[in-house]
mmCIF file of the C-alpha atoms, coordinates in Angstrom:
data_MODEL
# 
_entry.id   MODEL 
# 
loop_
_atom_site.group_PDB 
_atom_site.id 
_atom_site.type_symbol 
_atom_site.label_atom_id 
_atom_site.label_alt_id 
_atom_site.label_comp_id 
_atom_site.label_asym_id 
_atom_site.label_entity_id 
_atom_site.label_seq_id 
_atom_site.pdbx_PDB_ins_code 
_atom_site.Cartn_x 
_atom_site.Cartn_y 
_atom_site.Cartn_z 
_atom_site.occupancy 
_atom_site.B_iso_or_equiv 
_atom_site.pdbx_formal_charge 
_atom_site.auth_seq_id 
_atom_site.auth_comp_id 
_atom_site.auth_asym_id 
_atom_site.auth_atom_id 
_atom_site.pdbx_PDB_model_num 
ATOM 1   C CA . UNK A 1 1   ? -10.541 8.516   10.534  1.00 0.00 ? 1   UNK A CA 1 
ATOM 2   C CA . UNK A 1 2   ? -9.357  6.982   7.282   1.00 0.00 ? 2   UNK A CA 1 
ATOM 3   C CA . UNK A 1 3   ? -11.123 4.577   5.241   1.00 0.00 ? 3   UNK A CA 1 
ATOM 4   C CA . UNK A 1 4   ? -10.332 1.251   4.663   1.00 0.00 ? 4   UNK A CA 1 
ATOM 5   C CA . UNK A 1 5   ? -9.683  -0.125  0.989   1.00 0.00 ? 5   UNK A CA 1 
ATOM 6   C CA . UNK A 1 6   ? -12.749 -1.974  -0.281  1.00 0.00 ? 6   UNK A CA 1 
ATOM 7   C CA . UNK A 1 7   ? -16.316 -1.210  0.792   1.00 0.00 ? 7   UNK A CA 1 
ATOM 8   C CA . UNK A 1 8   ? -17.060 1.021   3.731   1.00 0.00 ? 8   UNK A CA 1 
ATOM 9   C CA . UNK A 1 9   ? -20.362 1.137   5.350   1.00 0.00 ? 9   UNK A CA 1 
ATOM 10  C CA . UNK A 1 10  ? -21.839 4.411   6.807   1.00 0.00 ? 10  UNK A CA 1 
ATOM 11  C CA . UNK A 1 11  ? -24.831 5.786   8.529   1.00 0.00 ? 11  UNK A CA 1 
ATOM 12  C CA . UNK A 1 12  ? -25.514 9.357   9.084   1.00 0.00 ? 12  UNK A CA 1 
ATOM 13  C CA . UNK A 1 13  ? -27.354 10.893  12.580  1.00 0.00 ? 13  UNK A CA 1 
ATOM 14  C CA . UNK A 1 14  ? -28.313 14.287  12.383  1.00 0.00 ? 14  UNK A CA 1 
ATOM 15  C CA . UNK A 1 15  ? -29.120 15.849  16.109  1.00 0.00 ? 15  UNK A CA 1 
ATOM 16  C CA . UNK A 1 16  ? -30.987 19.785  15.021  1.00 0.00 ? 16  UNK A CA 1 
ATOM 17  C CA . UNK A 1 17  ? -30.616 22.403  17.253  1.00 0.00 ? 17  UNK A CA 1 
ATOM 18  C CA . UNK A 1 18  ? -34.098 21.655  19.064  1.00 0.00 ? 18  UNK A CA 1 
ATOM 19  C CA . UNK A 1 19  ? -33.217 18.477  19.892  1.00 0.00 ? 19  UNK A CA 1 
ATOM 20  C CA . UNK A 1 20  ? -34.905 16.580  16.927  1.00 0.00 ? 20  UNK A CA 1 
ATOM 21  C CA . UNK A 1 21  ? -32.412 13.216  15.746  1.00 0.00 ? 21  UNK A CA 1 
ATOM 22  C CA . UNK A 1 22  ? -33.031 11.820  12.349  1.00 0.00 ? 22  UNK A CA 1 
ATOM 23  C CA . UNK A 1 23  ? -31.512 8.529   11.335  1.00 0.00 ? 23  UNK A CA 1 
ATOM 24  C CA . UNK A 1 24  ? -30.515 7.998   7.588   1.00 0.00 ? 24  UNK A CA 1 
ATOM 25  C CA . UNK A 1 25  ? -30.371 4.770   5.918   1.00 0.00 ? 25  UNK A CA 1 
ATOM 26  C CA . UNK A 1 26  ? -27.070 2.403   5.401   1.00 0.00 ? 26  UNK A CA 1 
ATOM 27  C CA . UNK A 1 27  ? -24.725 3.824   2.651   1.00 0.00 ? 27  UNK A CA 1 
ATOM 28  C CA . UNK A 1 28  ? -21.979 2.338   1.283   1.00 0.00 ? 28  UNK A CA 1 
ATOM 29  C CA . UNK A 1 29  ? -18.818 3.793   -0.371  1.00 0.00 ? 29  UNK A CA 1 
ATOM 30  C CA . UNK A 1 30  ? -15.859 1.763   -2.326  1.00 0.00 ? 30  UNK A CA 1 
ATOM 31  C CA . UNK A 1 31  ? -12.529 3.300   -1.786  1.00 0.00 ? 31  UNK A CA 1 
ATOM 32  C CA . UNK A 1 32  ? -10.110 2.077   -3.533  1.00 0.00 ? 32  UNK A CA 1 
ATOM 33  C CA . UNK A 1 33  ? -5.799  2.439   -3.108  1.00 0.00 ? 33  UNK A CA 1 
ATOM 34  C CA . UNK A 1 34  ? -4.536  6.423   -4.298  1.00 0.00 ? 34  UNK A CA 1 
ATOM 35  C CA . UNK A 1 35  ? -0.957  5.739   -3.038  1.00 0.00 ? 35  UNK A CA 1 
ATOM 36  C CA . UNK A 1 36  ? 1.670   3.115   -3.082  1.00 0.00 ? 36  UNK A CA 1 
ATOM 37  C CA . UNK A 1 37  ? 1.985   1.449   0.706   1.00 0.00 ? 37  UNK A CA 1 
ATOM 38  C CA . UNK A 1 38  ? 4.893   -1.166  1.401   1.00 0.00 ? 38  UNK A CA 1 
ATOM 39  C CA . UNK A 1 39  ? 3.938   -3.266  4.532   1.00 0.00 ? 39  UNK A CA 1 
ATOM 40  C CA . UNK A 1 40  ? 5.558   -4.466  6.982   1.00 0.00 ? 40  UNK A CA 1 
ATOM 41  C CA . UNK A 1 41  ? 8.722   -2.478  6.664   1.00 0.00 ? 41  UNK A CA 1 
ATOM 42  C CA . UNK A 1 42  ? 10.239  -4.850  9.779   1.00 0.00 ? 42  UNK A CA 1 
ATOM 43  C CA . UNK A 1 43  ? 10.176  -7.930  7.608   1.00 0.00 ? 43  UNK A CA 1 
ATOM 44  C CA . UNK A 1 44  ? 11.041  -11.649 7.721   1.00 0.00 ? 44  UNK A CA 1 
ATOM 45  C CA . UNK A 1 45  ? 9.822   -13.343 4.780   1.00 0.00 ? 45  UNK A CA 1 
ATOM 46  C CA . UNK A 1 46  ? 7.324   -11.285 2.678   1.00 0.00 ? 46  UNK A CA 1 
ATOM 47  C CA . UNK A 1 47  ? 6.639   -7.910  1.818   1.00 0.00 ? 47  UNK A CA 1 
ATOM 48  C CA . UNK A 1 48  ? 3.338   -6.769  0.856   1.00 0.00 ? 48  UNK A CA 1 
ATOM 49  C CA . UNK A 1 49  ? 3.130   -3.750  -1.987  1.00 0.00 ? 49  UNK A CA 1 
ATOM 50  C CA . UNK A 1 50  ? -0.517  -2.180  -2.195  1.00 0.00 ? 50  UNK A CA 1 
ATOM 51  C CA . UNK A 1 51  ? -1.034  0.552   -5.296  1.00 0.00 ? 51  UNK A CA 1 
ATOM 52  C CA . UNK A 1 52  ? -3.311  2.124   -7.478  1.00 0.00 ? 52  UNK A CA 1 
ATOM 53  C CA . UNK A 1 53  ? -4.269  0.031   -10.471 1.00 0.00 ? 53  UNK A CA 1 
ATOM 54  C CA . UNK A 1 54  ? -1.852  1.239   -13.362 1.00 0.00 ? 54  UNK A CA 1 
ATOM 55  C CA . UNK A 1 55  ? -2.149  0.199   -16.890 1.00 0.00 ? 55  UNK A CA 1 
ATOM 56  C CA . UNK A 1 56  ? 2.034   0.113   -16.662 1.00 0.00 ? 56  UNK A CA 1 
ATOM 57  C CA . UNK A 1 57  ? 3.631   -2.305  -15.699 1.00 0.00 ? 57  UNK A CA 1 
ATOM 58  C CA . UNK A 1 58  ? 5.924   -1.151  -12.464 1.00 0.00 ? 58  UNK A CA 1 
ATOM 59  C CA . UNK A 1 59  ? 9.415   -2.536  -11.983 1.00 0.00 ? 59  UNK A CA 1 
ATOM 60  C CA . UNK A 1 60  ? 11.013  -2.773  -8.317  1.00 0.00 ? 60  UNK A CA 1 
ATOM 61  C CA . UNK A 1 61  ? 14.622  -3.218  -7.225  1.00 0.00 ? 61  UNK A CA 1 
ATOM 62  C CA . UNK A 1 62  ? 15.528  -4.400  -3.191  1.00 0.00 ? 62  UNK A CA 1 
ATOM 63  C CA . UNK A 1 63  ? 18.906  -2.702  -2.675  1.00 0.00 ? 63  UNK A CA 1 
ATOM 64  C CA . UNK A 1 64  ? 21.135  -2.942  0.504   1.00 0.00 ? 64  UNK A CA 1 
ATOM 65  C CA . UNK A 1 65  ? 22.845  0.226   2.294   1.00 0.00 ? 65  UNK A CA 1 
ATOM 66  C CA . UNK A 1 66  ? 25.716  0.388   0.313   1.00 0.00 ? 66  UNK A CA 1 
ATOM 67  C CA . UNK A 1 67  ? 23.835  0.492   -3.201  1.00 0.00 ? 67  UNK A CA 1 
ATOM 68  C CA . UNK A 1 68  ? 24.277  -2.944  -4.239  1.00 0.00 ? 68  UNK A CA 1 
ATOM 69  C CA . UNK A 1 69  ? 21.029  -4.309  -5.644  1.00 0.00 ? 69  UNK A CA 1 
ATOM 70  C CA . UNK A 1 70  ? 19.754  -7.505  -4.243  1.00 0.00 ? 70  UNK A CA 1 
ATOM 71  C CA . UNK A 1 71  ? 16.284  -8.110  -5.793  1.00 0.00 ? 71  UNK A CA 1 
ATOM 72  C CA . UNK A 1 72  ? 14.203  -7.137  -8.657  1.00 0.00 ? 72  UNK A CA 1 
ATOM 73  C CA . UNK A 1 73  ? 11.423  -7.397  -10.532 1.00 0.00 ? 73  UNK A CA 1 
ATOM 74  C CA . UNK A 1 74  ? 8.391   -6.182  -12.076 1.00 0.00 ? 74  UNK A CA 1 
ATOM 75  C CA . UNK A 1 75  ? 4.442   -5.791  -11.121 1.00 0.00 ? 75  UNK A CA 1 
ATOM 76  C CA . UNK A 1 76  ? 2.347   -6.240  -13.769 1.00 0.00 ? 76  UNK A CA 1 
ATOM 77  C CA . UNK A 1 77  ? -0.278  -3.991  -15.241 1.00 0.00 ? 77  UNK A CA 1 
ATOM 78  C CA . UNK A 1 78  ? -3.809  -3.723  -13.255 1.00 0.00 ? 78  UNK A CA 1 
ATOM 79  C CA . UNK A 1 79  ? -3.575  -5.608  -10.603 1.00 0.00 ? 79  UNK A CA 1 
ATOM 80  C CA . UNK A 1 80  ? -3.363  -3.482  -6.660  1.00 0.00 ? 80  UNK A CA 1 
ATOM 81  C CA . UNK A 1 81  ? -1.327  -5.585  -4.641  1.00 0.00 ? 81  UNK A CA 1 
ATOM 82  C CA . UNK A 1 82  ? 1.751   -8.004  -4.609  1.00 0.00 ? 82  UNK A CA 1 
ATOM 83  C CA . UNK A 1 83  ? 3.871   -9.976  -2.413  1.00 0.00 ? 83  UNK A CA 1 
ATOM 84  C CA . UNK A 1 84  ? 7.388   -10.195 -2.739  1.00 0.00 ? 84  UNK A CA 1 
ATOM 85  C CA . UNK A 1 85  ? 9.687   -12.858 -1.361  1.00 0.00 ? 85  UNK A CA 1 
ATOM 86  C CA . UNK A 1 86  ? 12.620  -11.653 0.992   1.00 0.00 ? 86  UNK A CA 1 
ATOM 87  C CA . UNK A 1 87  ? 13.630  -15.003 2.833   1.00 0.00 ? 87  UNK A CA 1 
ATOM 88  C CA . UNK A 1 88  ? 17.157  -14.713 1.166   1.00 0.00 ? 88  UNK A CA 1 
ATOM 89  C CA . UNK A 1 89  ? 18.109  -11.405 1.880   1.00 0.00 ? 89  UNK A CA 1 
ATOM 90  C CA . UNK A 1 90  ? 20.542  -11.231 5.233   1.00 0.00 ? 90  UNK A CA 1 
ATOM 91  C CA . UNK A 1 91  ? 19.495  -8.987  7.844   1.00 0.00 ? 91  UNK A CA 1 
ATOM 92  C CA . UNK A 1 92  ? 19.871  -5.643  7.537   1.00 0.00 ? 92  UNK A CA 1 
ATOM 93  C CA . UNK A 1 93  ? 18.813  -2.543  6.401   1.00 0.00 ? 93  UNK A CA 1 
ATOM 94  C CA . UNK A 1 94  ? 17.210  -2.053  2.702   1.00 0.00 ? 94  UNK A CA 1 
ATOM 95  C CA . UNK A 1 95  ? 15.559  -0.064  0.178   1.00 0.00 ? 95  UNK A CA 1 
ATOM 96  C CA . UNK A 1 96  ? 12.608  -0.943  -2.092  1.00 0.00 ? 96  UNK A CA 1 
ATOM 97  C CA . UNK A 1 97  ? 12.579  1.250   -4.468  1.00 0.00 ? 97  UNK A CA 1 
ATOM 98  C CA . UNK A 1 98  ? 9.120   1.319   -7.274  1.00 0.00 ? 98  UNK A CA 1 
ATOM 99  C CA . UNK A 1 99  ? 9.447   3.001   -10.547 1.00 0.00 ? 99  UNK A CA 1 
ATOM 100 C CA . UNK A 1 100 ? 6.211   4.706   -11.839 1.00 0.00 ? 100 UNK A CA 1 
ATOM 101 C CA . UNK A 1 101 ? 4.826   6.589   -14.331 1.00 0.00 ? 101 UNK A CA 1 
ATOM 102 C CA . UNK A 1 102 ? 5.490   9.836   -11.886 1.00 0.00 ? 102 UNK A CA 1 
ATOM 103 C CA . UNK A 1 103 ? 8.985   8.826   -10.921 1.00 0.00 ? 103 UNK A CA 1 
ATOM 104 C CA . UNK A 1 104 ? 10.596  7.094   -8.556  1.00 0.00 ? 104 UNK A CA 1 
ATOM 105 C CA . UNK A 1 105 ? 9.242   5.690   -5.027  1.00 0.00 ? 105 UNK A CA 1 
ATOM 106 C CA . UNK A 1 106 ? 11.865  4.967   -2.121  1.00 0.00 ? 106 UNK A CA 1 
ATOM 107 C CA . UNK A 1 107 ? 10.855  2.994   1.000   1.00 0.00 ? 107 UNK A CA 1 
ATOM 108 C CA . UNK A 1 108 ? 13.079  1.686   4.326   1.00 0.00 ? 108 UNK A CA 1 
ATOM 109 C CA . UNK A 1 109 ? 13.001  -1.897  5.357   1.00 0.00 ? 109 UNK A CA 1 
ATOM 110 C CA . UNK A 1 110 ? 14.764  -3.532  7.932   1.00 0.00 ? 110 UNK A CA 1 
ATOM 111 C CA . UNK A 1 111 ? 15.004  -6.918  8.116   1.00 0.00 ? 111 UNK A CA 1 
ATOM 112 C CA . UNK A 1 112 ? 15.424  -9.282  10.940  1.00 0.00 ? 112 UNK A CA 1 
# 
């Protein structure tokens, strides 16, 4: 099971080999974003962009099938997510593509 982003709660039963349970207390844990997620990749209006804080700022370009960019822009410096606007864009097939400090991130979206 994956955690979610933000504070996770968790309690831990141990069950010994006699039989004996012990409960320990409430713990909590905050996990924060360690990869780049584009959501939903069927969209109609918006696009949501979760990532890692960066101290970069991270610029993105919306291109259609045949290469021919229809969007861009740039996410600024420390903040984790972003919404990006795609009411213009035709249906169709695209490609979001996010330049980092590691390279270069390619994602599918289809919209409707």
């Amino acid at each position: 099971m994956t955690p979610l982003k933000g504070t996770n709660y968790y309690r831990l039963k141990q069950v010994d080999y006699n039989g004996t349970m012990t409960s320990f207390g409430i713990k909590s844990a905050y996990v924060t974003v360690d990869q780049i997620e584009v959501y939903p990749t069927m969209m109609q209006d918006l696009i949501r962009i979760e990532m890692p804080k960066t101290d970069r700022p991270m610029q993105w370009s919306i291109s259609n099938c045949l290469g021919q960019r229809s969007l861009k822009g740039i996410l600024a410096p420390g903040i984790e997510n972003d919404a990006v606007n795609v009411q213009q864009l035709a249906p169709g097939t695209y490609f979001l593509s996010l330049q980092t400090q590691y390279g270069q991130e390619v994602f599918k979206l289809i919209k409707f």
